[in-house]
C-alpha positions in Angstrom: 101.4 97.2 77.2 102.7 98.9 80.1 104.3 102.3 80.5 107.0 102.8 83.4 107.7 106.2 82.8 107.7 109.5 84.5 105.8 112.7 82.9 108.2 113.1 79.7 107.5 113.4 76.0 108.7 109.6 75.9 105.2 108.9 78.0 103.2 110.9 75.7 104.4 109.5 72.6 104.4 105.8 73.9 100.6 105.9 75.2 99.6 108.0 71.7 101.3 105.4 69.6 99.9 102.4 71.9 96.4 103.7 71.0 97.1 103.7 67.7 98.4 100.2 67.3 94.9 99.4 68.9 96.6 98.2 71.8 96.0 98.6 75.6 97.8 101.5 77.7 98.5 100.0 81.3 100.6 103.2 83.1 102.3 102.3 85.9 103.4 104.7 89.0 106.8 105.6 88.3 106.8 105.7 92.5 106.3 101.8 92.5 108.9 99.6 94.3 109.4 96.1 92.9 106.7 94.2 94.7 103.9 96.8 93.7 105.2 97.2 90.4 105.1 93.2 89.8 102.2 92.9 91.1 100.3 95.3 88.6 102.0 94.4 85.3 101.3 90.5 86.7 97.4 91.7 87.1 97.7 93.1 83.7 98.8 90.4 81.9 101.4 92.9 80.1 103.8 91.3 77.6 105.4 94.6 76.9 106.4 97.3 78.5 108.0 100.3 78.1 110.5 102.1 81.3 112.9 104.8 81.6 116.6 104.0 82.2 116.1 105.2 85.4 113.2 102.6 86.2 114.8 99.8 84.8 116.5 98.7 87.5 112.9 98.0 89.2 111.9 95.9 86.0 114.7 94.0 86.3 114.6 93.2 90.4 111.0 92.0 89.7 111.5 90.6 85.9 111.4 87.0 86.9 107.6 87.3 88.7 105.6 87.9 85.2 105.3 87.3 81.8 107.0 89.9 79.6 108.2 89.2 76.1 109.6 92.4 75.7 111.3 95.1 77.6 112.4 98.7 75.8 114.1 101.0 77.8 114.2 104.7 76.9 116.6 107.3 78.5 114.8 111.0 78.9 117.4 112.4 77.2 117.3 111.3 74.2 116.1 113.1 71.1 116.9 116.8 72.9 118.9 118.9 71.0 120.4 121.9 72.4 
């Protein structure tokens, strides 16, 4: 699974919970353009991943060059109560 995601609680709790599925963690640089980004999750063989809102539009300029299944999009201010 990869993880598209800046330095948030959402990355945190995503790579804890992807250990405890017994799954891989493959973190990507949230500083990736398209082509690098691509490239990685393509060497990976990720069928997941997991982005921020404000990533997504990366995942989706470069969706068509790998092999996702799944794509779940969190926004970094969810879950923040004031």
């Amino acid at each position: 699974m990869a993880l598209f995601l800046h330095n948030s609680p959402q990355y945190f709790i995503a790579h804890y919970a992807i250990q405890m599925i017994g799954a891989i963690v493959g973190p990507c640089s949230p500083s990736f353009k398209a082509l690098e980004w691509a490239y990685q999750v393509s060497d990976m063989d990720a069928e997941v991943i997991i982005a921020s809102d404000t990533l997504y539009p990366v995942v989706a300029q470069a969706r068509a060059e790998n092999k996702l299944r799944r794509i779940i999009v969190t926004h970094y201010g969810a879950r923040l109560w004031s």
